[in-house]
C-alpha positions in Angstrom: 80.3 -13.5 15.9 80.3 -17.2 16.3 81.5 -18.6 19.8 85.0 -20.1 19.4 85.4 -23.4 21.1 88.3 -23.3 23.5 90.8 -25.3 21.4 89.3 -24.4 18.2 91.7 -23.7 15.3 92.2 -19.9 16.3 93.9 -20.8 19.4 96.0 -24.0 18.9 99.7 -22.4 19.0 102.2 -23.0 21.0 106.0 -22.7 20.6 105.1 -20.2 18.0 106.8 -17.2 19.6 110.2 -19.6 19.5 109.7 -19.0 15.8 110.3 -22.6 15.6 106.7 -24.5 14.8 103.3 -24.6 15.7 101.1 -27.3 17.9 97.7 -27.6 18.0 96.6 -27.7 22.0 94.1 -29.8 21.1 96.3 -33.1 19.8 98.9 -32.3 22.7 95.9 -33.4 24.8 94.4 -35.6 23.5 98.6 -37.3 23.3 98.0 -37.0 26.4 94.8 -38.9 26.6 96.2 -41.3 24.3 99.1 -42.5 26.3 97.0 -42.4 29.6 99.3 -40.3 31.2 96.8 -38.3 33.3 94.2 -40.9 34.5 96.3 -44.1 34.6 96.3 -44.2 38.6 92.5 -44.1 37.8 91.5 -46.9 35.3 93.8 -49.3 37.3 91.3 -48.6 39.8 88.1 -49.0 37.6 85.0 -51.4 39.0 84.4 -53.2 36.0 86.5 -55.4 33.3 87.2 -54.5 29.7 85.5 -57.1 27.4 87.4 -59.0 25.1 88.1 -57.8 21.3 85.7 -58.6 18.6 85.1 -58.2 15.1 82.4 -55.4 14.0 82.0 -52.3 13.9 79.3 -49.4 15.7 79.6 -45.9 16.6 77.4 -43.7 18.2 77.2 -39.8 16.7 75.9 -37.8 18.6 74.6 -34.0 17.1 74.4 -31.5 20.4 71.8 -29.1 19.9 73.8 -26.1 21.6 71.6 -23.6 23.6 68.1 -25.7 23.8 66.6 -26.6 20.7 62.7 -25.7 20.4 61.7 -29.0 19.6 58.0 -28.2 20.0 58.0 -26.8 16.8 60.4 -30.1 15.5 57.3 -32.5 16.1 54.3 -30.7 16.0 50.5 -31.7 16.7 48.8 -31.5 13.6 45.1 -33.0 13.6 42.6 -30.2 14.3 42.0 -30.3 17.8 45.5 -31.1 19.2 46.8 -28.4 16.9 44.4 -25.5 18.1 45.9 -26.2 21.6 49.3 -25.9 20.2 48.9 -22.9 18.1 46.8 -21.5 21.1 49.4 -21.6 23.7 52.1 -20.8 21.5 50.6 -17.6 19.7 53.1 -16.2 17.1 55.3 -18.9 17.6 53.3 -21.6 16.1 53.8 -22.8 12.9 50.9 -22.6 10.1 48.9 -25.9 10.4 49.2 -26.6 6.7 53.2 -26.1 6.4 54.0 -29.2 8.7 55.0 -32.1 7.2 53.1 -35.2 8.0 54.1 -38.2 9.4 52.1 -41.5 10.4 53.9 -43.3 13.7 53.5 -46.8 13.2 51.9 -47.0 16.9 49.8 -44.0 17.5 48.4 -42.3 20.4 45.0 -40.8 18.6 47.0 -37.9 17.5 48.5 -36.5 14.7 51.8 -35.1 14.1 53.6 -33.3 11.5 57.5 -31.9 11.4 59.1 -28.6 11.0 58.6 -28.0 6.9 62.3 -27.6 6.8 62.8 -31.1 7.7 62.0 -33.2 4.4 64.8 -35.6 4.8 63.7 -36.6 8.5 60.2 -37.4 7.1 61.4 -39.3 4.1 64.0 -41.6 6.9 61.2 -41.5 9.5 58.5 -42.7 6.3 60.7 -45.2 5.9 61.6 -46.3 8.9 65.3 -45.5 9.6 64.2 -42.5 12.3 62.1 -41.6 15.3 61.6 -39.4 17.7 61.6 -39.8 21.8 59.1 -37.3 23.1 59.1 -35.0 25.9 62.7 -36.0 27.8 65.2 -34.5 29.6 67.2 -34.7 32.9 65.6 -36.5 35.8 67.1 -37.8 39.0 63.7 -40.0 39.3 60.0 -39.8 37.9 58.5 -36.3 39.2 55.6 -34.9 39.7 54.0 -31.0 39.7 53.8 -31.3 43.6 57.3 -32.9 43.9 58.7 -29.8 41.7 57.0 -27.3 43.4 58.5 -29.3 46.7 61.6 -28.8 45.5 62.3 -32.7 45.5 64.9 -34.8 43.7 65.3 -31.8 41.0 68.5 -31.8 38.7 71.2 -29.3 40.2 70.8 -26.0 38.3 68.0 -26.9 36.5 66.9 -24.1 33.5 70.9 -23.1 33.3 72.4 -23.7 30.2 75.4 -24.7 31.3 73.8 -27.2 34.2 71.6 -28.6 31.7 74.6 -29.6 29.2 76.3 -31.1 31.5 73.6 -33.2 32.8 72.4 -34.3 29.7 76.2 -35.4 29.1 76.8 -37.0 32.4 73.1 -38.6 33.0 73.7 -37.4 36.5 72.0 -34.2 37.2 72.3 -34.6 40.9 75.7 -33.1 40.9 78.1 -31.5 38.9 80.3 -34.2 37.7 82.9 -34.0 34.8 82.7 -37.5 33.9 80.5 -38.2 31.1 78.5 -41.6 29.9 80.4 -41.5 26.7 83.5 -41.7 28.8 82.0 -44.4 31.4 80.7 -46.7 27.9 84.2 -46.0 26.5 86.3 -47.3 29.6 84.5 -50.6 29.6 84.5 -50.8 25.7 88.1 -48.7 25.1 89.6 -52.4 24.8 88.1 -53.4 21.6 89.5 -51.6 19.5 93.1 -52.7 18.7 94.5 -49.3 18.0 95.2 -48.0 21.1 97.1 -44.7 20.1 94.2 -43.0 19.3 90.8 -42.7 21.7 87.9 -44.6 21.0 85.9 -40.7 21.9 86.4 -38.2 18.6 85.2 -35.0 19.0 84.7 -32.5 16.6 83.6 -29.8 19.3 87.1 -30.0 21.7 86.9 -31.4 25.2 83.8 -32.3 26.4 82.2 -33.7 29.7 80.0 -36.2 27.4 83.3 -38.3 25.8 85.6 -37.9 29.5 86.1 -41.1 30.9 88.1 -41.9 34.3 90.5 -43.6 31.4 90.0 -42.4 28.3 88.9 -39.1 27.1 88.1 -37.9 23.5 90.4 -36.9 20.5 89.8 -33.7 19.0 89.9 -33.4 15.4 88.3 -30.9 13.2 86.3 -30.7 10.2 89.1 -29.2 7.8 92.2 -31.1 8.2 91.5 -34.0 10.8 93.7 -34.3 13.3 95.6 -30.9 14.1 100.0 -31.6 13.6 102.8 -29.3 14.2 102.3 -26.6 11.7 104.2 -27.1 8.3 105.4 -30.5 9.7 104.4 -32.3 6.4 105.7 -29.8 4.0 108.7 -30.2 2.0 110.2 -27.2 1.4 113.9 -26.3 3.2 112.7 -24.1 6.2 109.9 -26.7 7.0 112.2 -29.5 7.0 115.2 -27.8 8.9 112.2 -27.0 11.3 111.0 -30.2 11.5 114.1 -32.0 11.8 115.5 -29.5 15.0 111.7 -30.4 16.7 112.3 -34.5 16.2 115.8 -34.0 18.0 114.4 -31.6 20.8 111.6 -34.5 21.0 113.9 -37.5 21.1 116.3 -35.8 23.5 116.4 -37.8 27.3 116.0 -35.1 29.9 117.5 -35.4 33.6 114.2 -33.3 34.6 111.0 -35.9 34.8 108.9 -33.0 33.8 110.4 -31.9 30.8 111.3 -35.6 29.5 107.3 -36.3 30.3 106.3 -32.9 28.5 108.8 -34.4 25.3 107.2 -38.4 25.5 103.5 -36.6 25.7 104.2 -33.9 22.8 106.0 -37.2 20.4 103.1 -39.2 21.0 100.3 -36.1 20.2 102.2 -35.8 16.8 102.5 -39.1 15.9 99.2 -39.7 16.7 97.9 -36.9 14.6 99.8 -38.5 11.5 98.8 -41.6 11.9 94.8 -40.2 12.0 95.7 -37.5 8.6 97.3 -40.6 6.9 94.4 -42.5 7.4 91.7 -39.6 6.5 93.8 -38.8 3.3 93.6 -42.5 2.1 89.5 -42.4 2.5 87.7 -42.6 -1.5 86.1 -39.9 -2.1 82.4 -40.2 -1.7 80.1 -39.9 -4.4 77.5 -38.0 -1.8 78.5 -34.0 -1.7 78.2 -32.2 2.1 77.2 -28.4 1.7 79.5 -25.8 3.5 77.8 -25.7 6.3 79.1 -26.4 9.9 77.2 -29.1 10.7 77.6 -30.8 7.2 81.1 -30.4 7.2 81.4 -31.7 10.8 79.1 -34.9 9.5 81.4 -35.2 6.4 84.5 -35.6 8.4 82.5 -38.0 10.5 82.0 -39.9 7.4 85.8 -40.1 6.5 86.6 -40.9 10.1 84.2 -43.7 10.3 85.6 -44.8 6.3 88.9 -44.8 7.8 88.3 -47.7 10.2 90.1 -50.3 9.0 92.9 -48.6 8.6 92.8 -47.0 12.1 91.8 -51.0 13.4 88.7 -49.3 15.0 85.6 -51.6 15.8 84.0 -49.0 18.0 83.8 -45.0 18.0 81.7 -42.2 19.2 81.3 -38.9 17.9 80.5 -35.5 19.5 79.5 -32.7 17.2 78.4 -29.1 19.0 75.6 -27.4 16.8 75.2 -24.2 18.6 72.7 -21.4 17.5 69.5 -22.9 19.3 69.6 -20.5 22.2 66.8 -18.6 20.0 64.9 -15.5 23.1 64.5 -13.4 19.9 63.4 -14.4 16.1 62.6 -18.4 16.8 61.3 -18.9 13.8 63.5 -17.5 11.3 66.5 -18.9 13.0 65.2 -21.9 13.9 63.8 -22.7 10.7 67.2 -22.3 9.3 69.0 -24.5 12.0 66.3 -27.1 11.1 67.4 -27.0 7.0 70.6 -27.2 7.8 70.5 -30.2 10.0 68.0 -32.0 8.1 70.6 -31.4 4.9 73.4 -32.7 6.5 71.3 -36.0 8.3 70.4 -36.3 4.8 73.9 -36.4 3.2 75.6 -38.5 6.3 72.8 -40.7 6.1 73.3 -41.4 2.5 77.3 -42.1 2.5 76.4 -44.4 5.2 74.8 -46.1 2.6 77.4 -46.0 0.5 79.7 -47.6 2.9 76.9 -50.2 3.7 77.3 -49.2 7.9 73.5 -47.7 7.9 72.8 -50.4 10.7 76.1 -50.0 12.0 75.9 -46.3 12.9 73.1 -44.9 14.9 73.1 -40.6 15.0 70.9 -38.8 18.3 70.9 -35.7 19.3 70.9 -34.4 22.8 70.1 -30.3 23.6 70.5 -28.4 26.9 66.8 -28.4 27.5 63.1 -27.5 25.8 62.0 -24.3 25.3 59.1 -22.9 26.7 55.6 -23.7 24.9 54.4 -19.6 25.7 56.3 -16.6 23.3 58.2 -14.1 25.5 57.6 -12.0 22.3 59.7 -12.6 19.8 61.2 -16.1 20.9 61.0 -18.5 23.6 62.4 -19.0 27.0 64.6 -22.0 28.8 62.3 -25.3 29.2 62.9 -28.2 30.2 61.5 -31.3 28.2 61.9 -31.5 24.7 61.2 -33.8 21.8 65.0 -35.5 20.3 65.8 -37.6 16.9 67.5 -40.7 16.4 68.4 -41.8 12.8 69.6 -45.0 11.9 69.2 -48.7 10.2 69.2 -50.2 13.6 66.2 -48.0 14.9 62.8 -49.2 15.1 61.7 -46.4 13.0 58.4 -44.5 11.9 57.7 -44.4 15.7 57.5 -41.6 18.2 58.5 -43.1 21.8 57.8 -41.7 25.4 54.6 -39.8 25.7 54.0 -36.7 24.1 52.3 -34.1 26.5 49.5 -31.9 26.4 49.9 -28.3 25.4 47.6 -26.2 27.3 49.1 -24.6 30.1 48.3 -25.8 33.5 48.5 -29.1 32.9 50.1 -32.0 35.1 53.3 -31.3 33.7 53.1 -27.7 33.5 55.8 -25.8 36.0 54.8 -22.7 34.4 54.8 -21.0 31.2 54.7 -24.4 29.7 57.8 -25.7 30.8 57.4 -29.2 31.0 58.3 -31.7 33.0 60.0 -34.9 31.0 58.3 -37.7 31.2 61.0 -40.0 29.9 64.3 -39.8 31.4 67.7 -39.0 29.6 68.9 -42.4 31.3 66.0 -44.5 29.4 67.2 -42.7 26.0 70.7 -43.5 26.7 70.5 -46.7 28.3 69.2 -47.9 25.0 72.2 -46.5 23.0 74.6 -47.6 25.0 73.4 -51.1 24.8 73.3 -51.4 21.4 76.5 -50.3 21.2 77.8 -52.4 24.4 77.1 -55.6 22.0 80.4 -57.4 21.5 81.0 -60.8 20.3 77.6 -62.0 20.7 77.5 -60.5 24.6 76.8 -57.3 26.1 76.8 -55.0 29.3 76.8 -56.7 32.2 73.8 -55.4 34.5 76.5 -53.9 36.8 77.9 -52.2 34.1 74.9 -50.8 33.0 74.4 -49.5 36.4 77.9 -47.9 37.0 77.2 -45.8 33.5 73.9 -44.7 34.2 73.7 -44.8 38.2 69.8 -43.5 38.1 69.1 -46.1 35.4 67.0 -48.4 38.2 64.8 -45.1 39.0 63.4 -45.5 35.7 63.5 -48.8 34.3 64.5 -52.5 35.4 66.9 -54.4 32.9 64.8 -56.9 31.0 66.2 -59.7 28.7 66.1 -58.7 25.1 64.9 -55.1 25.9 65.7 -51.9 26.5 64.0 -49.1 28.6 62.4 -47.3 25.4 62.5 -50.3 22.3 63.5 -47.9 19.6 66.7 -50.4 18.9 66.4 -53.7 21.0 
């Protein structure tokens, strides 16, 4: 049975047992988020200012690969030699040499490379240079070697835990366990572009999330069939649901003696007219003349699409996304599944990519994907085990495509980079990959982040890489 977020659609009612009308939990909090009720003692406290409003328009979507995608069988070695050493270490996990799709980096390293023969779409954007790939990285506290691992020296807190690893990857501090995310950290120094201050710069289609939580501004959930989740029935016309209606607006609007309960009555008001304000604006999108399949992760990506259509009316000029693809968490039958997860993705890149077009943003939007960790290069059997570097995918008209940056590793076991079993230590840092995107995204008005501010979203940024004019840590965008 498919895991059920913890605000997903099945368990967003409240004041249902009053027989009077239904909520969804998830726009009460992100109301909440909206009118800064919980984390205003916080953002008057934040280190940096807000930079001024400015036209254009960027998001960042970013695709979680739930449970730690095997992305050595994404990108795959494919010249003879390179790809006896892959096939040789990963035995009945390795993909046959001659289904692999070939690719030809722009900058190579001697080596060539192919992708998962489910991903048609990727090669076609990567051919022509709207996608690459950042090779072998994940969460680092600083550059680390075999000895330092086996030392047990600057390692990320819980490192091969699922559950660790997300949150690291969201927060770009794997020290500690924090539950502020970069997203949110971008999004309180940027929050102030956007004019439209009802609704959070952070959507998620996934529920609350570490990645999009701010010290000021968290994300607002919507969902892939409707939007933005309202009081159940509240739009309907019929008698009961307007007498409903009606008795809720009055309950809302009523002043109460208790601070609490007149708080609770502000914070519900403002969910629900939030959530109309975001349905009003989704229902007014064009119809596109791409078509999403039925899958999750294309109709996550479709509702993207309306969202980011919808920006002018919302008066948005920047906005992140957080989609949760789970399924990756593949001990048992990697290749069927992941071959599957792999089509689906590459179908639904495919369709986004092309209403992008459509609405002329393809160098406006840039889509990544993050995962908990890489898998483990040896079969346990039947599937592979928690890694720890792994290959990821940007797409976009901004990237400086038909590249594969950071160093891809060797594949024999025992290497350098080998802590056993062929998990592999990164060699590029989740700060360097992140750095970049927030950036590009950072540029407003012909500025962008301040060195400082670059710092106090990625704290470990300095570990890695030293701010250069006109470049970032990795060059796939700047």
């Amino acid at each position: 049975m498919k895991e059920q977020h913890k605000y997903s659609p099945g368990r967003r009612k409240f004041l249902g047992s009053a027989g009077c009308a239904a909520l969804g939990a998830t726009s009460l909090l992100s109301g909440i988020t909206s009118l800064g009720l919980i984390n205003a003692a916080a953002a008057s406290n934040l280190p940096f200012a807000a930079m001024p409003a400015a036209g254009g328009y960027k998001a960042l979507v970013c695709i979680s690969l739930g449970g730690g995608n095997d992305s050595f069988n994404m990108l795959v070695p494919r010249g003879t030699g390179e790809y006896n050493e892959y096939a040789e270490v990963r035995t009945n996990q390795a993909l046959a040499q001659n289904s692999l799709l070939p690719i030809s980096p722009l900058v190579g390293d001697g080596k060539s490379y192919g992708l998962h023969p489910n991903l048609p779409n990727v090669q076609g954007l990567f051919a022509n240079g709207n996608a690459a790939f950042i090779a072998n990285v994940g969460s680092l506290v600083r550059p680390t070697t075999l000895v330092e691992y086996m030392n047990e020296q600057n390692l990320p807190i819980g490192l091969f835990s699922h559950s660790d690893q997300q949150m690291h990857w969201q927060t770009s501090i794997p020290q500690s366990r924090e539950n502020i995310g970069w997203g949110g950290r971008l999004a309180d120094i940027l929050a102030s572009n956007n004019n439209n201050q009802n609704i959070s710069m952070n959507l998620s289609l996934a529920g609350t999330n570490i990645f999009q939580t701010g010290n000021s501004v968290s994300e607002y959930t919507i969902n892939a069939n409707d939007g933005a989740v309202t009081i159940h029935n509240y739009e309907d016309t019929d008698y009961v649901s307007v007498y409903k209606r009606q008795a809720i607006e009055n309950l809302l609007s009523e002043n109460y003696a208790n601070v609490l309960e007149n708080t609770y009555g502000q914070m519900v008001r403002g969910a629900s007219e939030n959530a109309l304000e975001f349905s009003a604006a989704i229902a007014g999108v064009s119809p596109f003349t791409t078509n999403f399949s039925d899958t999750d992760i294309s109709t996550n990506l479709e509702m993207v699409a309306k969202t980011i259509a919808a920006r002018s009316t919302l008066d948005m000029c920047r906005q992140t996304f957080f989609i949760d693809m789970g399924g990756y968490d593949n001990h048992d039958e990697v290749l069927f599944n992941h071959g599957t997860l792999m089509g689906e993705l590459d179908d639904a890149i495919a369709s986004f990519w092309s209403v992008m077009q459509e609405l002329g943003l393809e160098n406006d939007v840039i889509l990544f994907t993050m995962s908990d960790f890489g898998r483990t290069l040896t079969s346990n059997g039947n599937g592979t085990d928690h890694g720890w570097g792994g290959h990821s995918l940007v797409v976009g008209g901004a990237v400086q495509g038909q590249q594969i940056y950071g160093q891809y590793p060797d594949l024999y076991l025992g290497n350098s980079l080998d802590t056993g079993d062929g998990r592999l230590i990164p060699t590029t840092s989740c700060d360097e990959y992140f750095a970049e995107l927030a950036l590009w995204f950072g540029e407003v008005g012909g500025s962008g982040l301040s060195t400082t501010q670059i710092s106090d979203i990625f704290p470990n940024l300095s570990n890695f890489w030293t701010p250069t004019a006109g470049a970032g840590p990795l060059g796939f965008l700047l």
